[in-house]
Structure formats: C-alpha cells, structure tokens
C-alpha positions as CSV (number, residue, x, y, z in Angstrom):
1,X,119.1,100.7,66.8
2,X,117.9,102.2,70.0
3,X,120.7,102.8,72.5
4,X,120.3,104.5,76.1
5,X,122.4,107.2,78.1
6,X,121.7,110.0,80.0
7,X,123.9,112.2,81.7
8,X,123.2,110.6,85.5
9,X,125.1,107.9,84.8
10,X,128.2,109.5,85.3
11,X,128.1,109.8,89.3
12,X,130.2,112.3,90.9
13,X,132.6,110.3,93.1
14,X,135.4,111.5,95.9
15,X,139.0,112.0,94.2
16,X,141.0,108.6,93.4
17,X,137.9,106.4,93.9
18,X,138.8,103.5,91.4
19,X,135.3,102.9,89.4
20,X,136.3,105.1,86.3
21,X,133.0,106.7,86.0
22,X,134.6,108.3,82.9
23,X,133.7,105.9,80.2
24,X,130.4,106.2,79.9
25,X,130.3,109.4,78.5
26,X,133.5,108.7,76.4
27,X,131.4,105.8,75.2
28,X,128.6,107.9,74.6
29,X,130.9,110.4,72.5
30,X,132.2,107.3,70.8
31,X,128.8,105.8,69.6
32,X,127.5,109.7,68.9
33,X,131.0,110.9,66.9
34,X,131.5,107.1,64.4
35,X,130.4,108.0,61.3
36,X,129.0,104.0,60.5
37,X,127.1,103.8,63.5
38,X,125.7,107.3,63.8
39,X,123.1,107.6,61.0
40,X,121.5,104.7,62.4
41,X,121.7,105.0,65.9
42,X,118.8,106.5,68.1
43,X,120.8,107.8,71.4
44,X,117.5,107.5,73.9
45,X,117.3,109.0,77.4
46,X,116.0,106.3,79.8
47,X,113.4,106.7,82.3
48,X,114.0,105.7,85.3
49,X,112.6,102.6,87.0
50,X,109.5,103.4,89.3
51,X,109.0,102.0,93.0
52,X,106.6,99.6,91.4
53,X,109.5,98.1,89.0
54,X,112.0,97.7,91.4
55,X,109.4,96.2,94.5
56,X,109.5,93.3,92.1
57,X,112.6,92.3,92.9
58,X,114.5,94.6,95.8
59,X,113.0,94.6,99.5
60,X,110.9,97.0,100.3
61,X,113.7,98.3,103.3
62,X,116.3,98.1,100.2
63,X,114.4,100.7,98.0
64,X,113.1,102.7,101.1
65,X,116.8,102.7,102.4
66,X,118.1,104.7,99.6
67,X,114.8,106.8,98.9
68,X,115.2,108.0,102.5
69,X,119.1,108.4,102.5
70,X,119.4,105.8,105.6
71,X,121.3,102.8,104.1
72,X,123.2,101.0,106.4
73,X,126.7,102.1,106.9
74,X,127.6,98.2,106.0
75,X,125.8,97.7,102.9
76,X,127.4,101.2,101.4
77,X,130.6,100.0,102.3
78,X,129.9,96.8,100.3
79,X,128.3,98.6,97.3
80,X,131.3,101.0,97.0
81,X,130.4,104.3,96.2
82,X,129.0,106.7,99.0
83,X,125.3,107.6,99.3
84,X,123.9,110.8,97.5
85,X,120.6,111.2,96.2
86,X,122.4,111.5,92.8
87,X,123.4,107.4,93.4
88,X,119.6,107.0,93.7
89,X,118.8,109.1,90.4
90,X,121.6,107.2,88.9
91,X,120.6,104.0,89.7
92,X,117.2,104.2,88.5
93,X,118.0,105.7,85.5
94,X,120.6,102.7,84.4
95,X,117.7,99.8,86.1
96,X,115.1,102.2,83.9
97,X,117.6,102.2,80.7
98,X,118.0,98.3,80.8
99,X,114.1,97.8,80.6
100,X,114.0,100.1,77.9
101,X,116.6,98.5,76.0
102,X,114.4,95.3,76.7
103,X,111.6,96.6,74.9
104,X,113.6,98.0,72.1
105,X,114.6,94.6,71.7
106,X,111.6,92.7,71.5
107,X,110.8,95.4,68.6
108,X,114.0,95.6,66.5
109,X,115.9,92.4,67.6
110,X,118.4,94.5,69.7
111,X,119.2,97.5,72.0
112,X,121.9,98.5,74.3
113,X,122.2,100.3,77.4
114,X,125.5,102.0,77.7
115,X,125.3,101.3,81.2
116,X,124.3,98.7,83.3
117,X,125.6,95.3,84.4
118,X,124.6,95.4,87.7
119,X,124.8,92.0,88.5
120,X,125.7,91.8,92.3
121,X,122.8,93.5,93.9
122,X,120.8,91.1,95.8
123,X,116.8,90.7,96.6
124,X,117.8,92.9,100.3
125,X,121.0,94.7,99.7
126,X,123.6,95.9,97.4
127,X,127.2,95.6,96.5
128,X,130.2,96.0,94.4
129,X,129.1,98.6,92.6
130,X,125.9,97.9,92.2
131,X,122.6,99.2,94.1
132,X,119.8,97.8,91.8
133,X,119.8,94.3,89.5
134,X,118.6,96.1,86.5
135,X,118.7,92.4,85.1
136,X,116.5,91.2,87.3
137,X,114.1,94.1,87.7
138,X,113.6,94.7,83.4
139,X,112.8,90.7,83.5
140,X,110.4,91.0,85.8
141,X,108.5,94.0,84.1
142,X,108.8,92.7,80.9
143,X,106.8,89.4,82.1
144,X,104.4,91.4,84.4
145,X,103.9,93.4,80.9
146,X,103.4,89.5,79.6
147,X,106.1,91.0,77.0
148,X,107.9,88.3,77.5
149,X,107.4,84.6,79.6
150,X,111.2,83.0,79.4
151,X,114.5,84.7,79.6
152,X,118.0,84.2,79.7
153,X,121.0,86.0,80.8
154,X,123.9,85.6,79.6
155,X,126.9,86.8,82.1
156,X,130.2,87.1,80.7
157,X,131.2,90.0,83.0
158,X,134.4,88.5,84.4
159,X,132.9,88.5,88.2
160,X,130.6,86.2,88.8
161,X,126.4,88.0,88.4
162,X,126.0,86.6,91.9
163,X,123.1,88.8,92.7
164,X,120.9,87.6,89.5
165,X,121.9,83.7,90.6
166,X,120.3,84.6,94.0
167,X,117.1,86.5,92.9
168,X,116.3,83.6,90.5
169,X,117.5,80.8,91.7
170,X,113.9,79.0,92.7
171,X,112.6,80.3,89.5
172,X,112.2,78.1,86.3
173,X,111.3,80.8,83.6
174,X,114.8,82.9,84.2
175,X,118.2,80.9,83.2
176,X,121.3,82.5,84.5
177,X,124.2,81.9,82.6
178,X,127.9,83.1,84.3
179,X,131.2,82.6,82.6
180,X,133.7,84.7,85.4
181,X,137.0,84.1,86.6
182,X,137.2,81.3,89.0
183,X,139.1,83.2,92.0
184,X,137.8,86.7,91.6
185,X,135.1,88.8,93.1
186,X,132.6,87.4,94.6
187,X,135.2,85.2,97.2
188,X,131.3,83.4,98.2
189,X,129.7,82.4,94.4
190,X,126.3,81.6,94.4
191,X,125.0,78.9,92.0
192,X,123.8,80.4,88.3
193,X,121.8,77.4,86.4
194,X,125.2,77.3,84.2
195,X,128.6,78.6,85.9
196,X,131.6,78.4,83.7
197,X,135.1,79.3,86.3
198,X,137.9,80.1,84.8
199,X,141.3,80.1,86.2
200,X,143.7,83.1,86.7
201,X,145.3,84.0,83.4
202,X,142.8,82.1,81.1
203,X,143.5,83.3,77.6
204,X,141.8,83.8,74.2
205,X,141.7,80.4,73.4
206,X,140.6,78.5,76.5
207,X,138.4,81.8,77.5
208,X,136.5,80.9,73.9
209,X,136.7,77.4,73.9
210,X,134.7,77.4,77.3
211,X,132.1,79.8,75.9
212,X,131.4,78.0,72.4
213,X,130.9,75.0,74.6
214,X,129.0,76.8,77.0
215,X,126.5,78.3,74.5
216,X,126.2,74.5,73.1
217,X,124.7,73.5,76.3
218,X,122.3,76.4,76.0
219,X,121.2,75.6,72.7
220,X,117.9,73.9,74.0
221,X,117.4,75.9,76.8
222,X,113.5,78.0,76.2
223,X,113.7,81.4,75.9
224,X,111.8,84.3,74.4
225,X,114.3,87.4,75.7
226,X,117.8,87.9,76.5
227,X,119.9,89.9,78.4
228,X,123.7,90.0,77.2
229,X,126.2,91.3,80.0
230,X,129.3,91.9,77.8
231,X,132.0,92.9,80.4
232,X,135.1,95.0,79.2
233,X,136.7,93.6,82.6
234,X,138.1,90.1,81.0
235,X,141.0,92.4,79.5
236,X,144.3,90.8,80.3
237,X,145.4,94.9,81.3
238,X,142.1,95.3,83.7
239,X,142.9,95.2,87.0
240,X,140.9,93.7,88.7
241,X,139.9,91.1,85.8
242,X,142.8,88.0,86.5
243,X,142.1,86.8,83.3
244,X,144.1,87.7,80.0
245,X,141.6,87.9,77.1
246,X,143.1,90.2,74.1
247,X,141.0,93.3,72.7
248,X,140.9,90.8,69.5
249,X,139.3,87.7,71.8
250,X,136.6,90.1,73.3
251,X,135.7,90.7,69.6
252,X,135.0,87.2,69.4
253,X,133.3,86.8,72.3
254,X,130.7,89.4,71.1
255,X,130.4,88.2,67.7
256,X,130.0,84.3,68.9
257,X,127.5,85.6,71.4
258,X,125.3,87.8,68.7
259,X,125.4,84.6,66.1
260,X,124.2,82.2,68.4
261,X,121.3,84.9,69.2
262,X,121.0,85.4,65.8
263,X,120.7,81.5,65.1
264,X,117.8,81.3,67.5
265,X,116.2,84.6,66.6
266,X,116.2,85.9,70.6
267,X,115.9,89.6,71.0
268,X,118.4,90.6,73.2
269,X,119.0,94.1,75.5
270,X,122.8,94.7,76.1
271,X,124.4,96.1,78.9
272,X,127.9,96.9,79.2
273,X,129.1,95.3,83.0
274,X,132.3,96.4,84.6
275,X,135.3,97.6,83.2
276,X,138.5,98.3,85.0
277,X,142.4,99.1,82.8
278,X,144.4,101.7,83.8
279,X,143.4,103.6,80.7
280,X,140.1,104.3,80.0
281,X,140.0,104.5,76.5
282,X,140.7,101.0,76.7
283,X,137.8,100.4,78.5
284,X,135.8,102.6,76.0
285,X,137.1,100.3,72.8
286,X,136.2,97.2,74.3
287,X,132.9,98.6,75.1
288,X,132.5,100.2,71.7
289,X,133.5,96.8,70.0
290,X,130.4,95.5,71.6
291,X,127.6,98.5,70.6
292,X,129.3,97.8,66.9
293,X,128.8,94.3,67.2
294,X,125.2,94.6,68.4
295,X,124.2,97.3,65.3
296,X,125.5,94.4,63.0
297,X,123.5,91.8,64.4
298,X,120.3,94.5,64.8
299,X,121.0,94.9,61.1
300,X,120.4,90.8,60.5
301,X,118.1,90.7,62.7
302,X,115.7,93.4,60.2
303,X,116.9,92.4,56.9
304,X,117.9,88.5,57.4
305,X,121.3,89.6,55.8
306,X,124.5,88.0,56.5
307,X,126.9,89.1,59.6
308,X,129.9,90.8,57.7
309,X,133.1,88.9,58.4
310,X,135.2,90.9,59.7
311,X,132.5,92.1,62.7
C-alpha cells in the first residue's frame, strides 16, 4: 500500500502555536517502525500540486497571493499559521500527496496521505488551517485525467468540510458527505449534499448510530472514487472536538467506513484531517488506527479475503 509524507509537512511554527505540527512525523515513525505494516508499506514522497492543479479549483488571486508572499493580512489570520514560503511548499506538497494517494487508489484499491484534510479552504481564500482543498483540487485532476467521472467524500473530521461543500455545491458528479459536531467550527456551515450535526458530547453509540445510518443513505449514491477524511479530532480528550468518541469508537468508525467501501468496491485515498488532545501520541494512535485499518482493507481489496475481526 502506497502511503505519502515528506518532510515539508511539518511546518515550522512560532512557540506555543496550538496546531501540533508534531504528529505527522510521529505518524510517519509509527507507520515506518510497526513491524505488520512495514514490509508492505511503500512510504512515497509526494509531488507537489502544479499551478495548473490547483487553478482548477483556487482563484487565480488565491494561488498568486501565496506564490508572491502578499496574502491579505485577514485571510492569514483566518487560515492560522503565518505566511512563509515554507507554508507554500508545504501546502502543495500535502494538495500534491492527496492526488497521489488518489491514483494509488484507483490502482490498488487504497492509499493514504499522512497529511491532508484540508477541508475549509474555499474557491478564493483559506482558513482554519487550511490554504489549499487538496480534496477538491485531486478530484478535479483525477477527472481532467478522465481517471475518474463520480466521486464522493466522505467527511468525518469533527468540523464541518465547509470549504469542499462550497467548491461543489452546483456540481452533480462530486457528493460531499459531513458528519461534524453540530456547534463547532465553522459557527457559518455551508450545505454538504448529506450533513450529519451532532450535538456536544455525542458518544460512541449515537456518534455510530448516525454514521451506519448515514452510509445507508449513501448506499445508492454513483461513485467511481472516494476520498475518506478520518479526523483524529472526534476524541472525547481533543480540545477543540466537543464530542466524546472513545479511541475504541474511532476504530469503528474506520472499520464501518472501509467495509462499506469494500462492499461497493470504491477505491478510496485517505487523508488524516485535524487532530487536537493535549498529548500527541494520542493524536498519533488514532491516526495510526486508521493507516492499519486502510492496509487491511487494501489487503481485501487485492486478494478478495476477509476483513480480520478484530481490525
């Protein structure tokens, strides 16, 4: 199973920022270092996404904004981290590791990018930690490639992918799909084809209940790609989740996610969304949890075998 990281990805950030830039190596280490995912593993450095990629979907004043170093003071606020050249770099190379992922996918069945998730940047701007939709802009590729003609994304990032509702929200051949807590971040939610709000405090059960259902409703929706945004940030110690999901319930979620792909044979890129406990090797096991569900599912997706049961 092909799975992407480079080095950019860990931005260099001011002292006490609160984005724990941390885990992705850690994750890296973790996936590199396990002794039943290593041997089959392919740990891939992405390229990064071209003007021509990332025109499809950002502004051309977005993309020239950060190529020239003169985003608006606003929009950096909003995104959160301060403008280097290295956030360019860094965001290419996570928009360029998602498409890769994507055409990994539509090859083995599965891929991940260890990075990723950036579901609030918008057609003209960026925010919460996010400057590029690498969602959005691997979709589009992949159908200007005519790799693929229907996608869907499934969102379970516990703030709502606001940013991929608003790029496709005219367009028929993308479904959005956001389960998020119902009173976080973003305060102004824009309208997925299927949002699923949860209240503060939702737990395994109801948390699960609402995706099975969710995923029901899905069941007939076309599709020849997916993108799955796992989220570590549903953890009932993140702090800025609200909700109250157990390390055991985000295991389910990922496993009840790869079997429905797995019952409708989708290819599917991974990417890992936000993440935000105290302690980061929390964040780094939740994440983990999801690369070891995606190998097993990569697995049946090659040799039609079962899904072990205790994935």
């Amino acid at each position: 199973m092909d799975v992407y990281h480079c080095d950019t990805f860990v931005l260099p950030l001011p002292e006490k920022h609160r984005f724990p830039m941390k885990k992705y190596e850690l994750l890296r280490l973790a996936v590199r270092d396990c002794p039943e995912l290593s041997p089959h593993i392919n740990l891939r450095l992405p390229p990064a996404a071209t003007d021509e990629q990332l025109l499809r979907v950002h502004a051309p004043e977005h993309v020239e904004a950060l190529k020239t170093g003169q985003l608006d003071r606003r929009i950096e606020r909003g995104i959160g981290f301060p403008y280097s050249p290295a956030l360019l770099e860094r965001s290419r190379r996570s928009v360029g590791a998602t498409l890769a992922a994507g055409r990994s996918a539509l090859r083995d069945g599965v891929a991940v990018n260890l990075a990723g998730g950036t579901h609030h940047a918008f057609r003209h701007r960026g925010e919460g930690f996010c400057v590029f939709n690498d969602s959005a802009v691997a979709i589009r590729a992949l159908q200007a490639e005519r790799l693929v003609e229907r996608a869907l994304i499934i969102d379970t990032d516990v703030h709502q992918g606001n940013g991929t509702a608003s790029i496709f929200a005219e367009d028929p051949t993308v479904f959005t799909f956001s389960i998020h807590g119902a009173k976080n971040f973003p305060f102004r939610k824009e309208c997925s084809d299927l949002d699923i709000a949860l209240p503060d405090g939702a737990g395994d059960a109801e948390y699960l209940g609402a995706l099975e259902e969710a995923l029901e409703q899905l069941k007939d929706i076309p599709a020849d790609f997916a993108i799955f945004q796992s989220g570590a940030d549903p953890y009932t110690n993140d702090k800025l989740g609200r909700l109250a999901l157990s390390k055991e319930g985000l295991k389910r979620r990922d496993t009840m996610v790869f079997r429905w792909l797995a019952d409708r044979r989708l290819s599917a890129a991974v990417t890992m969304g936000g993440g935000y406990a105290p302690e980061v090797e929390d964040i780094v096991d939740i994440h983990f949890q999801t690369v070891r569900a995606a190998f097993y599912f990569s697995r049946e997706a090659t040799t039609a075998s079962s899904t072990p049961a205790d994935l």
